[in-house]
C-alpha positions as CSV (number, residue, x, y, z in Angstrom):
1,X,-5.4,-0.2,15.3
2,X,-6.2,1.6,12.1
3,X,-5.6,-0.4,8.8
4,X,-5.4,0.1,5.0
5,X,-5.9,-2.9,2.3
6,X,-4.5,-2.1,-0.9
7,X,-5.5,-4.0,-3.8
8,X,-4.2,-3.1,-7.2
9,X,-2.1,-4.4,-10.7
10,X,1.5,-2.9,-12.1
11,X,1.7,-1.4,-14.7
12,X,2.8,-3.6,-17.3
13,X,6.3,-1.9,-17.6
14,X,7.4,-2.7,-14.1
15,X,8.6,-5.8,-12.1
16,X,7.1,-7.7,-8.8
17,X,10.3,-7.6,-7.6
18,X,11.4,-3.9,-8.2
19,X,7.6,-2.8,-6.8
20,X,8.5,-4.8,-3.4
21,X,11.6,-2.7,-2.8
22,X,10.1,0.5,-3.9
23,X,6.9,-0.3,-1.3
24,X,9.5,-2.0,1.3
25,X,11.4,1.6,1.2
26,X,8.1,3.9,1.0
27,X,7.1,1.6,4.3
28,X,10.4,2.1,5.9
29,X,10.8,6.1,5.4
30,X,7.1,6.1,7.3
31,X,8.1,4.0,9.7
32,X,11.5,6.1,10.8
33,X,9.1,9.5,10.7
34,X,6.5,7.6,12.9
35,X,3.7,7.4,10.2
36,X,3.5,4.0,10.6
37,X,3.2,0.7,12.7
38,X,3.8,-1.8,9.6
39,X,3.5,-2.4,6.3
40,X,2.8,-6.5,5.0
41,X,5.0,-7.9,2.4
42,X,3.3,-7.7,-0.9
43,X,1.0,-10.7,-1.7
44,X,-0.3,-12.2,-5.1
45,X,-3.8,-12.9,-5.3
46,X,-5.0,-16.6,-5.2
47,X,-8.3,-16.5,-7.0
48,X,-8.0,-20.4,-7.9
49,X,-9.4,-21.3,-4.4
50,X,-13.1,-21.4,-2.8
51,X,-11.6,-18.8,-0.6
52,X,-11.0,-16.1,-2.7
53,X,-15.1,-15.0,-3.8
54,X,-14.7,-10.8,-5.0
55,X,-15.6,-10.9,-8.5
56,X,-16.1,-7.5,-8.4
57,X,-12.3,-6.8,-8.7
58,X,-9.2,-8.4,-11.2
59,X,-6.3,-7.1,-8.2
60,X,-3.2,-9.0,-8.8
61,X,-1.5,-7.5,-5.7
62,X,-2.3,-6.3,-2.1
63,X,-0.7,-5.2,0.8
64,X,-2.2,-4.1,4.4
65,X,-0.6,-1.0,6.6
66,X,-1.1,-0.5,10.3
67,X,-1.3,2.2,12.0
68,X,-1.7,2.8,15.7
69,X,-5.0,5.0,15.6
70,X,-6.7,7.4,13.2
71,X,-4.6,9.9,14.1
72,X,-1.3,8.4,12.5
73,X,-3.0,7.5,9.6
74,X,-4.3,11.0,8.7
75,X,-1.1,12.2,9.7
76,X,0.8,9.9,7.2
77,X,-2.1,11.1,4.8
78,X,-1.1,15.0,5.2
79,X,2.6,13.8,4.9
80,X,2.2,12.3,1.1
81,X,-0.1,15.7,0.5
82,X,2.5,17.5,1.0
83,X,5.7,15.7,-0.1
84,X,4.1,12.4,-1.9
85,X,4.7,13.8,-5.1
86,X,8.2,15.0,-4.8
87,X,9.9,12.9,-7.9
88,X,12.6,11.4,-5.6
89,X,9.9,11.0,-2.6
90,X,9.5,6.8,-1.8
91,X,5.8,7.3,-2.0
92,X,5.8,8.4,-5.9
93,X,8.5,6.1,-6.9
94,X,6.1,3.2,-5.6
95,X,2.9,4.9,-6.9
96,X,4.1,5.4,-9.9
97,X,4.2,1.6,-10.8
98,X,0.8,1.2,-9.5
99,X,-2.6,0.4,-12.2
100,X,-5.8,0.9,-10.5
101,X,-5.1,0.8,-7.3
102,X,-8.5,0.4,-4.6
103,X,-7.8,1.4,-1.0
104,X,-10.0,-0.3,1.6
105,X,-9.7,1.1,5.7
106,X,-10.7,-0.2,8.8
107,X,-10.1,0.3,12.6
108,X,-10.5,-2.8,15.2
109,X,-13.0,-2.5,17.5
């Protein structure tokens, strides 16, 4: 499996809740054109614990996709390319709510 942690804010102008059903629906229309093997829910940071030690970063918000191997995940990659900007495309809508957003991969070994 090939995975992607995203850490970032909102933008002050937007809503937790509107963001999770603009991600839940970006996550979804990958999902139906097989660009995807899941998407978490959203999850607030808990930097009030021993467990949480990144300093380095003031992320209020992350979320982890799946997918199956590299090969989905570039593929899913060259599908926002190409159509990620599109004003009514789920991708943008969700993006466009996004402040400083950091993307962190990884595949299991």
């Amino acid at each position: 499996m090939f995975h992607m942690l995203s850490c970032f804010n909102l933008k002050p102008e937007f809503q937790l809740a509107d963001f999770r059903k603009a991600f839940a629906d970006f996550a979804v229309h990958l999902q139906e054109l097989d660009l995807v093997e899941s998407a978490s829910p959203v999850g607030i940071r808990q930097d009030d614990t021993i467990l949480d030690t990144d300093s380095e970063r003031n992320h209020h918000y992350f979320s982890i996709m799946s997918f199956r191997d590299r090969a989905q995940a570039d593929a899913a990659v060259d599908y926002i390319a190409l159509n990620g900007m599109s004003a009514d495309a789920t991708h943008h809508i969700a993006y466009a709510m996004v402040d400083d957003p950091v993307f962190i991969c990884w595949q299991d070994s």
